[in-house]
C-alpha positions as CSV (number, residue, x, y, z in Angstrom):
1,X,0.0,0.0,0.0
2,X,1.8,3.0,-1.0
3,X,1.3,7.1,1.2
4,X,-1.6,7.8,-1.1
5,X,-3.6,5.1,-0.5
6,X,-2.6,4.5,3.0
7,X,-4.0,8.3,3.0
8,X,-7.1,8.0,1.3
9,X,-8.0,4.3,3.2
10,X,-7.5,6.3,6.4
11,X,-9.9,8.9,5.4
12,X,-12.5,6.6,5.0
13,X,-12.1,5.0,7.8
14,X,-12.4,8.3,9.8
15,X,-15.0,9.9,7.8
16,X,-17.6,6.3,7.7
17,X,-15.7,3.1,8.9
18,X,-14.9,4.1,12.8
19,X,-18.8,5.3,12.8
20,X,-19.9,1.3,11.7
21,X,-21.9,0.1,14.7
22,X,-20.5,-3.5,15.4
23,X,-23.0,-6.0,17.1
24,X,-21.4,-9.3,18.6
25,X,-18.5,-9.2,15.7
26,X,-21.1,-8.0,12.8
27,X,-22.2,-4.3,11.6
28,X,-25.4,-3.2,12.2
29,X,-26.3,-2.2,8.7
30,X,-29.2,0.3,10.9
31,X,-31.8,-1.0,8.4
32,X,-33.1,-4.5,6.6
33,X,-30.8,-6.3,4.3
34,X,-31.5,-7.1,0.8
35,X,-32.6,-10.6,0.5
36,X,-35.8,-12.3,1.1
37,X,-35.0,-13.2,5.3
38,X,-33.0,-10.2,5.0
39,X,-35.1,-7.7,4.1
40,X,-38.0,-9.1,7.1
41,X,-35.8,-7.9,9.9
42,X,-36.0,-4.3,11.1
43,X,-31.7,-3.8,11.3
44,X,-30.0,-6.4,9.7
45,X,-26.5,-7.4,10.8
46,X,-24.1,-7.8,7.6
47,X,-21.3,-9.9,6.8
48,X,-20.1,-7.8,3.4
49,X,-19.6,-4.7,5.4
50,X,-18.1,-6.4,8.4
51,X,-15.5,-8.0,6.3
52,X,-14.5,-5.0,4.7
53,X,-14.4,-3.1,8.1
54,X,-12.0,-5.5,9.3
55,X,-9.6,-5.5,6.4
56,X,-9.6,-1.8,7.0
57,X,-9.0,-1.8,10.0
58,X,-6.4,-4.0,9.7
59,X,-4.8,-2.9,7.4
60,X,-4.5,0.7,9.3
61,X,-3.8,-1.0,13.0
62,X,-7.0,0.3,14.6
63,X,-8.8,-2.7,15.3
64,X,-7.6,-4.5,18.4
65,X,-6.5,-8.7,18.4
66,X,-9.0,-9.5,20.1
67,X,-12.0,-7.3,18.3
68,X,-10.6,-8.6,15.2
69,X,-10.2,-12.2,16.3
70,X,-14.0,-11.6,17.7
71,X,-15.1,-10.6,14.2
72,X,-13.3,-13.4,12.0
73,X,-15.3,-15.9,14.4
74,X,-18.9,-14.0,13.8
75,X,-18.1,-13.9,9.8
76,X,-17.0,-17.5,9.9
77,X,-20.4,-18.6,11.3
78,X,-22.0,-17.0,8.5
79,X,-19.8,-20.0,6.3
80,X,-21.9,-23.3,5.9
81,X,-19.1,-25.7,7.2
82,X,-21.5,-28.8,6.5
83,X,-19.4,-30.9,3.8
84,X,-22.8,-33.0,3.3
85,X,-24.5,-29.2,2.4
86,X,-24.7,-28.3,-1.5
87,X,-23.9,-25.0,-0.3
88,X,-20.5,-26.1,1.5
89,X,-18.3,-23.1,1.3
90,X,-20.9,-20.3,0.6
91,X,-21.9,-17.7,3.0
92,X,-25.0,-16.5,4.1
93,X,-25.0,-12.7,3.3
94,X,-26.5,-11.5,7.4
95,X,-26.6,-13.1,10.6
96,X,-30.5,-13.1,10.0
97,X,-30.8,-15.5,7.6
98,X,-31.4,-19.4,8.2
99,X,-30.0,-20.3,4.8
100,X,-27.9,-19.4,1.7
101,X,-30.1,-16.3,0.0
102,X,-27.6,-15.2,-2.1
103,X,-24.8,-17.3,-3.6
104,X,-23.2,-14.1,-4.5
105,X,-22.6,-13.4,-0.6
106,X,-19.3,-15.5,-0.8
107,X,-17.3,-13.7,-2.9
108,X,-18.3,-10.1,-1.3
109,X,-17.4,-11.4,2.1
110,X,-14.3,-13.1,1.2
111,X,-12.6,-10.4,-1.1
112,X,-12.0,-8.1,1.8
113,X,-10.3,-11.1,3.2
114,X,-8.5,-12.2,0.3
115,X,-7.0,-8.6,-0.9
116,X,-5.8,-8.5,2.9
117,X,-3.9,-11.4,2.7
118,X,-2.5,-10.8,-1.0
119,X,-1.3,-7.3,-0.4
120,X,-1.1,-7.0,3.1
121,X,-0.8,-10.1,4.7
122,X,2.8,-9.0,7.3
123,X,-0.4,-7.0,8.5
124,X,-2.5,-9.9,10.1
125,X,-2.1,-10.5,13.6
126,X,-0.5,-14.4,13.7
127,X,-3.5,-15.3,16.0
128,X,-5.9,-14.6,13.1
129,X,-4.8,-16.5,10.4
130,X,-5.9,-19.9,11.7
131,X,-9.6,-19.1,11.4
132,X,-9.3,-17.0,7.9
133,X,-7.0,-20.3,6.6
134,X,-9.8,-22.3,7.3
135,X,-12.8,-19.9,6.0
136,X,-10.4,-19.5,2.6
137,X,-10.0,-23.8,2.7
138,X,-14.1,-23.7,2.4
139,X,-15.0,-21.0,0.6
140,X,-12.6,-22.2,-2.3
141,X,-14.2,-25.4,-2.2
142,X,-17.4,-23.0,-2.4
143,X,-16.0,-21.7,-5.9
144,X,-14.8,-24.5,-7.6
145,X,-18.2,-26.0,-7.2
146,X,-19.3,-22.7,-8.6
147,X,-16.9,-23.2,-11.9
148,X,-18.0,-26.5,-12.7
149,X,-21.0,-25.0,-14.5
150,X,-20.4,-21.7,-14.8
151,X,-22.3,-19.5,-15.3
152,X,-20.7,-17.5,-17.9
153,X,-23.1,-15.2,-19.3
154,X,-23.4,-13.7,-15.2
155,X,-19.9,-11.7,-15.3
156,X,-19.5,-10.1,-12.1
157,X,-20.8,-13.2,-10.5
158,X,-18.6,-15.5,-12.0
159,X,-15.2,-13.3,-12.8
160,X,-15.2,-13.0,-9.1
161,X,-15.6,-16.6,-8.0
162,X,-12.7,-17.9,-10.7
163,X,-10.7,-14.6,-9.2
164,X,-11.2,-15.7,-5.7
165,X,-10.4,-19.4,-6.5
166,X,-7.1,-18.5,-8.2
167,X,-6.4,-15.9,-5.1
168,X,-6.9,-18.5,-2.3
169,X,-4.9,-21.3,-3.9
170,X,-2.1,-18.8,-3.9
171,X,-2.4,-18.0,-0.7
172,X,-3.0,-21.1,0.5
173,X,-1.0,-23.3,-1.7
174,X,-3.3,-25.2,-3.6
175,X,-2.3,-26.8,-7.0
176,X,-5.8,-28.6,-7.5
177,X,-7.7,-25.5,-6.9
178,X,-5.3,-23.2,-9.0
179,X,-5.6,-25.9,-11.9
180,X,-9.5,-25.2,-11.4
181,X,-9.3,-21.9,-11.4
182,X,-7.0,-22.0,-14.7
183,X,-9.7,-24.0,-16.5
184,X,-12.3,-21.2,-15.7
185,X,-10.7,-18.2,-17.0
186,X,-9.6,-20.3,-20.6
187,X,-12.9,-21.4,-20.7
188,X,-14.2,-17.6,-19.8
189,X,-12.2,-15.9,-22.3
190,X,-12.9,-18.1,-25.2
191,X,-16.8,-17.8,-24.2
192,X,-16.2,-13.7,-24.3
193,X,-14.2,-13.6,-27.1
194,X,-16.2,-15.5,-29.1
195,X,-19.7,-14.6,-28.1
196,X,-19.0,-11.8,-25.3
197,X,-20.7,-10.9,-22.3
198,X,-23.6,-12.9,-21.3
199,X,-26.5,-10.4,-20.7
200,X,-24.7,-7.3,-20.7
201,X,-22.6,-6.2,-18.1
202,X,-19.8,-4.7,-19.6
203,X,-22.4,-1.8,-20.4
204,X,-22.8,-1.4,-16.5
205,X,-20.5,1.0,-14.9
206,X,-21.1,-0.6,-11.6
207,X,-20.6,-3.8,-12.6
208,X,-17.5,-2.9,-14.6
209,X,-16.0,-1.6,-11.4
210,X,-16.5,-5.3,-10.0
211,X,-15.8,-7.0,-12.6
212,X,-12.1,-5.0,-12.8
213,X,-11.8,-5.7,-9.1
214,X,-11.9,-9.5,-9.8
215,X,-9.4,-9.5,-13.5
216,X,-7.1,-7.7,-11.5
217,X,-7.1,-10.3,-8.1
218,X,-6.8,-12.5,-10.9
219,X,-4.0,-11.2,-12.7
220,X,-1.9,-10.7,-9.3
221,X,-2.8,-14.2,-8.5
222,X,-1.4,-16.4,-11.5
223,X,2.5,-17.4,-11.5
224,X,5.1,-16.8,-14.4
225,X,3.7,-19.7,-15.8
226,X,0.4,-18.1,-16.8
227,X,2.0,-15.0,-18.6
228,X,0.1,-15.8,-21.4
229,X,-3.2,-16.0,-19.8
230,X,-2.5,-13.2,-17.5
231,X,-2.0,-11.0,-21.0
232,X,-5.6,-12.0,-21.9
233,X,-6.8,-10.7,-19.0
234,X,-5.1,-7.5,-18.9
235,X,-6.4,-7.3,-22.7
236,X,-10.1,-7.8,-21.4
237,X,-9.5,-5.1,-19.0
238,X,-7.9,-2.2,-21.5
239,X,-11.4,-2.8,-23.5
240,X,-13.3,-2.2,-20.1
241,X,-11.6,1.0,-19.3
242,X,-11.5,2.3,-22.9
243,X,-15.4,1.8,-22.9
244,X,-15.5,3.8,-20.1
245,X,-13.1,6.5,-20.7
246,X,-15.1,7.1,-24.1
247,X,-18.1,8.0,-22.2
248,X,-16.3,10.9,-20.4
249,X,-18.0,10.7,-16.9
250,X,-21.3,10.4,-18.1
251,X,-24.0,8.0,-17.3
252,X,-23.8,5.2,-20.5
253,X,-26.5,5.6,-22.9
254,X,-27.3,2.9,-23.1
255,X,-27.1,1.2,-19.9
256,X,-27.9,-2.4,-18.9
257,X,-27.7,-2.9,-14.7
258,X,-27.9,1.0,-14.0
259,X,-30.0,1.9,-10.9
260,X,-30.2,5.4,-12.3
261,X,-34.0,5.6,-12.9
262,X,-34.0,9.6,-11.3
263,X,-31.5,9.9,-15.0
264,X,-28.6,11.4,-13.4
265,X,-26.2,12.5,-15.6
266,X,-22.6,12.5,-13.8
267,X,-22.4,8.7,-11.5
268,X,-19.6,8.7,-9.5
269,X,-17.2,6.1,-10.0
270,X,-13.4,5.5,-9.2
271,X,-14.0,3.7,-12.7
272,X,-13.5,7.5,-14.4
273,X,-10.2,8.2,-12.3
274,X,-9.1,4.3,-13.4
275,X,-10.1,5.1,-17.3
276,X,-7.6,8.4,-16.7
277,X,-10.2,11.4,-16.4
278,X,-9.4,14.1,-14.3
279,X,-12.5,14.2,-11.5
280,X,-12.4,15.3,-8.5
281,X,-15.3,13.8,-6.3
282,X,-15.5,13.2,-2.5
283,X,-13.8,9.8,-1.5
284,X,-17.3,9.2,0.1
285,X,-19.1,10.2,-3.5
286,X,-16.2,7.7,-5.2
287,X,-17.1,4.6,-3.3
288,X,-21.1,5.4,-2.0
289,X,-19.9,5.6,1.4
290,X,-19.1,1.9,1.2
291,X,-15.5,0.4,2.9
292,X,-15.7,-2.2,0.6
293,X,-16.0,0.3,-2.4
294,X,-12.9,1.5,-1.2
295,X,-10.9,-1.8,-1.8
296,X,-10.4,-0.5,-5.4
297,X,-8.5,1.8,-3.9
298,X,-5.4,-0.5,-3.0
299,X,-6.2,-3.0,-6.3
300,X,-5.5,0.1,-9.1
301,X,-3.5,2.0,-7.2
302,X,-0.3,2.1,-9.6
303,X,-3.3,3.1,-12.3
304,X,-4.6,6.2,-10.0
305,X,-0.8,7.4,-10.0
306,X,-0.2,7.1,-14.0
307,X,-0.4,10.6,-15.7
308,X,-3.3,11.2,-16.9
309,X,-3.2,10.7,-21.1
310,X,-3.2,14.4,-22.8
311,X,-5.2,13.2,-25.9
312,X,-8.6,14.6,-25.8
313,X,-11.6,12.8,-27.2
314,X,-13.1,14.2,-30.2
315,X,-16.5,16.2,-29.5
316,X,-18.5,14.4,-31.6
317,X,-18.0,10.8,-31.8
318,X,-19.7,7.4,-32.1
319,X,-19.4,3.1,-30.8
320,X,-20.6,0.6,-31.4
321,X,-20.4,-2.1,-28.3
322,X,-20.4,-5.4,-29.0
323,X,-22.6,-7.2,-26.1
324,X,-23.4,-10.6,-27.1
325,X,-23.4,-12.5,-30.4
326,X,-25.2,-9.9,-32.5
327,X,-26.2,-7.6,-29.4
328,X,-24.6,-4.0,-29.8
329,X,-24.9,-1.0,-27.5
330,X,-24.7,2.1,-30.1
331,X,-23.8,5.5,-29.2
332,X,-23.8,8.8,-30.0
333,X,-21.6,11.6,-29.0
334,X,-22.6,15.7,-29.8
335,X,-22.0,18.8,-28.5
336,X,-24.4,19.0,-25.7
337,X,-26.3,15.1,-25.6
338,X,-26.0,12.2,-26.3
339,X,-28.2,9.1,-27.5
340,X,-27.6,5.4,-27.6
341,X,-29.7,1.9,-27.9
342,X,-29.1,-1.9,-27.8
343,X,-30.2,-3.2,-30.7
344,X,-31.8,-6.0,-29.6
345,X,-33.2,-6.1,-25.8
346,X,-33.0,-8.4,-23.5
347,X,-29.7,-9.6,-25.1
348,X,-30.1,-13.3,-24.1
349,X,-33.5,-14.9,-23.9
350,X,-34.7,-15.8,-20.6
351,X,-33.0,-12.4,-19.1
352,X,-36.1,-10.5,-19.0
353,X,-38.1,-11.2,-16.3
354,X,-39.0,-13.4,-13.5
355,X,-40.5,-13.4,-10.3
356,X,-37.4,-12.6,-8.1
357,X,-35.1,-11.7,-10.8
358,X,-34.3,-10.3,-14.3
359,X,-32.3,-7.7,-16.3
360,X,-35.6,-5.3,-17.6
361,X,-36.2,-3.5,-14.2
362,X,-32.3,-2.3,-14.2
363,X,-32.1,-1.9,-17.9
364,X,-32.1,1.0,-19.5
365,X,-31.8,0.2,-23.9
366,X,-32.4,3.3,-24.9
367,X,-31.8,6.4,-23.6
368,X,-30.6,10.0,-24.1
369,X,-28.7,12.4,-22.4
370,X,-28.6,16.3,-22.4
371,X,-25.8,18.1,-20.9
372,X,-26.9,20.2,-18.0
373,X,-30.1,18.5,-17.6
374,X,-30.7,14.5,-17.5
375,X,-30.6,11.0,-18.8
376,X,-34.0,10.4,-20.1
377,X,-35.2,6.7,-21.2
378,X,-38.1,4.2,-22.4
379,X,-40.0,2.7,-19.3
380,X,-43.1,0.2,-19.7
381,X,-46.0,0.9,-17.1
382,X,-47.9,-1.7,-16.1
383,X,-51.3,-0.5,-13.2
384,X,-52.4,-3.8,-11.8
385,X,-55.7,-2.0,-10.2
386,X,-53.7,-2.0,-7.0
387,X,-50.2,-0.7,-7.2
388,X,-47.6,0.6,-10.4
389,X,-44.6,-1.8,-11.9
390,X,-42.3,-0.3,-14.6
391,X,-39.7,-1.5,-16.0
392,X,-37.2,-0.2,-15.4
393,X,-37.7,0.9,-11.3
394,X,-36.7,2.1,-8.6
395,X,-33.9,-0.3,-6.6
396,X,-36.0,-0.3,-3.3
397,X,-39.2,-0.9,-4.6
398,X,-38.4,-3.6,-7.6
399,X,-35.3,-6.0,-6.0
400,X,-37.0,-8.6,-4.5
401,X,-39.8,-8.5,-7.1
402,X,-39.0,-7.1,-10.3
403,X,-41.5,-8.3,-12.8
404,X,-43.9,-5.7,-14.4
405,X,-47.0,-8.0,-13.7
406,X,-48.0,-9.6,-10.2
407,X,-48.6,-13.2,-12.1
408,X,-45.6,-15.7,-12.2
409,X,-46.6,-16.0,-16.0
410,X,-45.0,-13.3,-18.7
411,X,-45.3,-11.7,-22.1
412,X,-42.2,-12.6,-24.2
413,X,-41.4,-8.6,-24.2
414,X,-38.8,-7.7,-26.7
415,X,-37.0,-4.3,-28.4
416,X,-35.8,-3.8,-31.7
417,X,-33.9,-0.7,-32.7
418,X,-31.8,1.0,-35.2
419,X,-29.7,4.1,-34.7
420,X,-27.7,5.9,-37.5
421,X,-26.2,8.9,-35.1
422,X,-28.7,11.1,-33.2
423,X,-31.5,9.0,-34.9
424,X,-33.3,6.0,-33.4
425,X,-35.9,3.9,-34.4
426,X,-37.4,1.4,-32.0
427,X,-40.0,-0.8,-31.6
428,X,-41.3,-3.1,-28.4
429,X,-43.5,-5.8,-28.0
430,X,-45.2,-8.1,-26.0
431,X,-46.2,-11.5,-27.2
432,X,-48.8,-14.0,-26.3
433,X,-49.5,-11.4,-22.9
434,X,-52.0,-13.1,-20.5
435,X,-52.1,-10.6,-17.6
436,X,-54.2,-8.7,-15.2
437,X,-54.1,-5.1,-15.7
438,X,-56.2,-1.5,-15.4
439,X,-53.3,0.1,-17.4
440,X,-50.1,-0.7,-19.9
441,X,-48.5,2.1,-21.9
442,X,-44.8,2.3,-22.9
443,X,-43.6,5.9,-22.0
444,X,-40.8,8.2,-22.3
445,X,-39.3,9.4,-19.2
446,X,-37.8,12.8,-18.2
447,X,-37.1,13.7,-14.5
448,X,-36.5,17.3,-13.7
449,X,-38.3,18.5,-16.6
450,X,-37.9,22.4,-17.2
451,X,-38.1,23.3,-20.6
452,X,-40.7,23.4,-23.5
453,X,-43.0,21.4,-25.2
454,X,-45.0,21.4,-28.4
455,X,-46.3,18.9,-30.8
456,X,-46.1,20.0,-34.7
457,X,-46.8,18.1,-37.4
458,X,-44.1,16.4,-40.0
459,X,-43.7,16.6,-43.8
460,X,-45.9,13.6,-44.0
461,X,-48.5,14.7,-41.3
462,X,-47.3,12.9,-38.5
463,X,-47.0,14.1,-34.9
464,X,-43.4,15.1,-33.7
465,X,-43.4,16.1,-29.4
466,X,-40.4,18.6,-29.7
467,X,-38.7,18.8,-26.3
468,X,-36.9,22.2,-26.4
469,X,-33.8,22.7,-24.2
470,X,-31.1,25.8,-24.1
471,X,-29.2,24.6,-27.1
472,X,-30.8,21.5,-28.0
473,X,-33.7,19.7,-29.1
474,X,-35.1,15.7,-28.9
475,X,-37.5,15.2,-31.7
476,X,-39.9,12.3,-30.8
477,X,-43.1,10.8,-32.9
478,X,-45.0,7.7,-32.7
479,X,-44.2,4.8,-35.0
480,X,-46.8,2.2,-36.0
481,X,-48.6,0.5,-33.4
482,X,-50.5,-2.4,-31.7
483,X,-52.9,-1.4,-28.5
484,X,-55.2,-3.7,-26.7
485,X,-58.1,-4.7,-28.9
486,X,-56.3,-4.2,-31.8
487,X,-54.8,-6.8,-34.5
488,X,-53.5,-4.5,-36.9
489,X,-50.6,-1.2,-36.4
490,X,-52.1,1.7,-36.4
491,X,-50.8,5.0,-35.8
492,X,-51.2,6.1,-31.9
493,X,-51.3,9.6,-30.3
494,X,-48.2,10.2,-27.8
495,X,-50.0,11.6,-24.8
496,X,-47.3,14.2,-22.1
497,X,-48.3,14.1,-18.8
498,X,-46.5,15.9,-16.1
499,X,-46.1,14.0,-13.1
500,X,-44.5,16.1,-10.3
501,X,-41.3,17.5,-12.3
502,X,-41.5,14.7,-14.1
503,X,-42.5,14.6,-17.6
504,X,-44.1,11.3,-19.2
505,X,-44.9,10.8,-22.9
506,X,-47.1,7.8,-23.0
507,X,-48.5,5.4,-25.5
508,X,-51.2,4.1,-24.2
509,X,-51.7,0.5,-25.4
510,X,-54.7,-0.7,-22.5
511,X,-56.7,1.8,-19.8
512,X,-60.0,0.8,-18.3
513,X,-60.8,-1.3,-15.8
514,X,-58.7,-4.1,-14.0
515,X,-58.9,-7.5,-16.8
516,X,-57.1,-10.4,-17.7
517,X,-55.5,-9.0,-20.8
518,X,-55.2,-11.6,-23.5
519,X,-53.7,-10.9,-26.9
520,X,-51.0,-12.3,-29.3
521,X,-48.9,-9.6,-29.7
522,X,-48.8,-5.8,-28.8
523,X,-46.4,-3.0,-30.1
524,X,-45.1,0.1,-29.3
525,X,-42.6,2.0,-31.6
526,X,-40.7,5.2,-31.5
527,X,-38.6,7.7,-33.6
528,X,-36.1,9.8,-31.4
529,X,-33.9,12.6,-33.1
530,X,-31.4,14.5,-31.3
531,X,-31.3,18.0,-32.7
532,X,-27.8,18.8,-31.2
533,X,-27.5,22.8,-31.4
534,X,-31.2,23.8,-31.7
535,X,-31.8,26.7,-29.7
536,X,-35.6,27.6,-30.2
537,X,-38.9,25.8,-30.7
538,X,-39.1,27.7,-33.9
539,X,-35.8,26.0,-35.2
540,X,-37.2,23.2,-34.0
541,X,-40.6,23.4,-35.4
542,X,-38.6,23.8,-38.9
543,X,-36.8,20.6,-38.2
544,X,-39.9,18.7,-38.0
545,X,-41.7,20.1,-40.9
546,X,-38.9,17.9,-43.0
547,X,-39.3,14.9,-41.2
548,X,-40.9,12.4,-43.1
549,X,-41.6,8.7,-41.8
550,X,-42.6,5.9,-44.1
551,X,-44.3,2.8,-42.9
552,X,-45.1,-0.3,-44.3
553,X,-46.7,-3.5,-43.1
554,X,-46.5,-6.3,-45.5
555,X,-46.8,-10.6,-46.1
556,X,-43.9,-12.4,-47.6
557,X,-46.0,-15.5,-48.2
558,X,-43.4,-17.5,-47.3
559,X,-45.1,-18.6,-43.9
560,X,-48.4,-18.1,-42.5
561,X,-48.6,-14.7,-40.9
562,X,-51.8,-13.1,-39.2
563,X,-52.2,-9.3,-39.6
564,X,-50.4,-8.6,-36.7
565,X,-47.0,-10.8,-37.6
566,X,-46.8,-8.6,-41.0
567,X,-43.2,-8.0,-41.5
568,X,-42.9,-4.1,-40.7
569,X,-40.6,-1.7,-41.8
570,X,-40.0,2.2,-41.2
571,X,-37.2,4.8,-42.6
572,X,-36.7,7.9,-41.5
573,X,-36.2,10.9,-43.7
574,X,-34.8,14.6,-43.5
575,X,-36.1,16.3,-46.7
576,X,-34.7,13.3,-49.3
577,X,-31.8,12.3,-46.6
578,X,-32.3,8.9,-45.5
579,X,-31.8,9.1,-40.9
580,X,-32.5,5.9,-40.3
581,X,-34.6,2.9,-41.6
582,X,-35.8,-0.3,-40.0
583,X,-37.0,-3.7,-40.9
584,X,-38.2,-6.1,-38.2
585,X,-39.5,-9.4,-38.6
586,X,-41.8,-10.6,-35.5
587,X,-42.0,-14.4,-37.1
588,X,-38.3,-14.3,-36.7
589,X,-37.9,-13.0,-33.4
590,X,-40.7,-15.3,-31.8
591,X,-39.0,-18.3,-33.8
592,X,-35.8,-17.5,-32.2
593,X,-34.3,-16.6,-35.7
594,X,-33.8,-12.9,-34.7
């Protein structure tokens, strides 16, 4: 640990660890945990944060022997010790629970652990390491039960089990394990290279962050042997950092596993300061007010100290992300916003939805930024005559049950888009929806709305809701459509709502009273324009008078097709400039082919 670090781990410590309230060897989290027994107990006493606040206090000398020693024994009760138990190894996440909620509690209670003893270890009192030898003996049995079927398309999940794995079988001198541990990461970097990233968290800056944590234990953990392999990692984590250093300290638009649904613009990371930006947050701001956070700290530390690069990015500037197989995240870059989309969403099937879990509620595939202002997005609304679900949600209200309908039944809900630049077409569906509902619309969200709003008509008599900002406008008009009770696309009406500050352009696809909605299919669709360096509605009413969509919905009659699997396409025009133009295929996408 060099000054700097020592510095800024000390800080933390002062400013949020020494104020942790520790119960019987466990922090009192003050409020309920985040799992299913978790979250039924008023204050909830966590083994995450009680690892971390040992390994600082550690590391810095401020914990007494015997506090610590009385903290290793509360975390390693939280271990199932049971060799007979499938979950031998793993931890339960709080002193709460009766059982293993969260497989993902092992890693983030170990890692504090494990960094200790890989960069610190002449700082663990002799009378500790007993107990953590034995908790690192289970938990990498733990992991390389975990690797035996990966899971490779969970990345942060996985990346950090194989990183821990290879970690404790160098600290602990385990060939069998490190063998394991080797097999994972060939196995994971020919499944990323190949196809990429599973559902999408290398579009995540928080996940990013965890998953850099892990390729870097990783790296430190392999011996001269594994040069080769440890290159392949450090290759994986040059593309991670570029991605982020191209989006400049800005929320990613798009962004799959954001919790960002109030659309700030500016999350703070360490991520920014790793990718060589020049920021200046609080150390409490960097890592959430989180001791764990703060690990990152010590694990790119020779990165924090590099000078920063002097080459700027260009102002105006585009990407294309690969995701998975023929997933992308596109962006956009212009002088005051920026737009992206995924083109296809949710990137794997089966990532969607499901009772207690899924990817749409912290998902956010398309989405737009204006400098100054916010991130705006698409968000589905679904009004089951009792209470709201949208997707995506709030963290506190959606974790532990994130589907958008109260039945353990769903749609197959799908996006489509195309972006050439500031332009996006998109369109979403639901098939084969048998659901109770009072209300479903697909909307466009804009928290903090300040500026102005009209709707004009288009060169070919179409709607266009101009949202005017200082020195920009966003351009957005209804695409063809499918609403409840309908079998054919029709044009809709976008209605604006305000809600609070919060402005909501809806399409309305069912509102009436609470039924079991049964249809085949049902469609929203968008066009979004940027209009980077319009200043005034009147500009931007001249815009729109040369925008000019063309629709058609057609039969190939080369399979059967009702009305409302017609093959649909849409373009975009400025004047006789081709924007954008889109084809979509709904046989193909509910056949798999797409």
């Amino acid at each position: 640990m060099n000054l700097h670090t020592e510095r800024v781990w000390r800080e933390m410590w002062e400013q949020y660890g020494c104020k942790l309230r520790v119960e019987e060897g466990l922090v009192n989290l003050g409020k309920p945990g985040h799992t299913a027994e978790g979250s039924q107990v008023q204050e909830a006493h966590d083994g995450r944060s009680t690892a971390a606040y040992y390994a600082f206090g550690t590391a810095l000398g401020v914990l007494e022997e015997t506090q610590g020693l009385q903290i290793l024994e509360s975390l390693a009760e939280l271990q199932i010790t049971d060799k007979m138990s499938p979950h031998y190894g793993a931890f339960r996440w709080y002193r709460e629970e009766t059982r293993v909620n969260d497989s993902n509690a092992a890693f983030f209670i170990l890692m504090p652990l494990v960094v200790l003893r890989l960069y610190l270890e002449e700082q663990v009192p002799v009378t500790h390491r007993e107990l953590l030898d034995r908790m690192l003996d289970h938990g990498a049995v733990w992991f390389e039960h975990e690797l035996k079927e990966p899971i490779l398309y969970y990345s942060n999940k996985i990346v950090s089990d194989g990183a821990l794995l290879l970690a404790i079988s160098k600290i602990r001198s385990l060939p069998h394990h490190y063998q394991a541990g080797i097999a994972f990461f060939e196995r994971w970097l020919e499944y990323t290279f190949r196809r990429g990233w599973g559902w999408g968290e290398n579009i995540s800056l928080i996940y990013i962050q965890i998953i850099m944590n892990a390729l870097r234990i990783a790296s430190v953990s392999l011996y001269a042997e594994n040069l080769g392999l440890q290159e392949r990692i450090r290759t994986v984590m040059e593309g991670l950092v570029d991605y982020v250093r191209f989006h400049e300290g800005y929320e990613f638009v798009p962004a799959i596993r954001s919790y960002n649904d109030q659309g700030e613009l500016h999350p703070s990371s360490l991520m920014w300061r790793v990718a060589g930006m020049e920021t200046s947050p609080s150390i409490e701001a960097e890592t959430g007010g989180s001791l764990w956070n703060g690990l990152s700290y010590l694990l790119f530390e020779e990165d924090l100290q590099k000078e920063k690069p002097d080459s700027k990015l260009p102002i105006q500037r585009s990407r294309s992300e690969r995701i998975m197989d023929s997933s992308y995240a596109y962006t956009w870059v212009g002088v005051t916003g920026r737009i992206g989309s995924v083109n296809r969403f949710p990137v794997i099937a089966g990532s969607y939805q499901w009772p207690t879990w899924g990817l749409a509620w912290q998902s956010y595939p398309v989405s737009l930024a204006v400098e100054g202002h916010q991130v705006s997005y698409l968000r589905w609304y679904a009004h089951n005559g009792e209470s709201v679900r949208t997707h995506p949600a709030d963290y506190q209200k959606a974790y532990l049950g994130p589907a958008l309908f109260q039945e353990s039944w769903y749609p197959d809900t799908q996006l489509r888009s195309v972006q050439e630049n500031q332009a996006v077409l998109v369109v979403r569906s639901m098939s084969r929806i048998h659901n109770e509902a009072s209300e479903l619309a697909d909307e466009w969200i804009v928290n903090r709305w300040t500026g102005e709003l009209r709707t004009v008509l288009g060169a070919d008599g179409r709607e266009w809701t101009i949202l005017q900002y200082p020195q920009s406008a966003v351009l957005i008009a209804p695409l063809l459509a499918i609403a409840y009770g309908d079998l054919a696309r029709q044009v809709p009406t976008i209605h604006p709502v305000m809600d609070g500050d919060t402005l909501r352009l809806r399409q309305v696809l069912y509102a009436g009273e609470l039924k079991l909605l049964q249809q085949p299919r049902l469609e929203s669709g968008w066009a979004i324009y940027y209009a980077d360096g319009i200043s005034s509605l009147s500009e931007a009413t001249a815009l729109a008078a040369r925008l000019r969509l063309v629709e058609a919905s057609y039969k190939d009659g080369e399979v059967p097709r009702e009305t409302y699997m017609e093959i649909r396409c849409a373009t975009l025009f400025e004047g006789d400039r081709k924007l954008a133009e889109f084809i979509l295929d709904p046989h193909k996408i509910e056949s798999g082919e797409d």
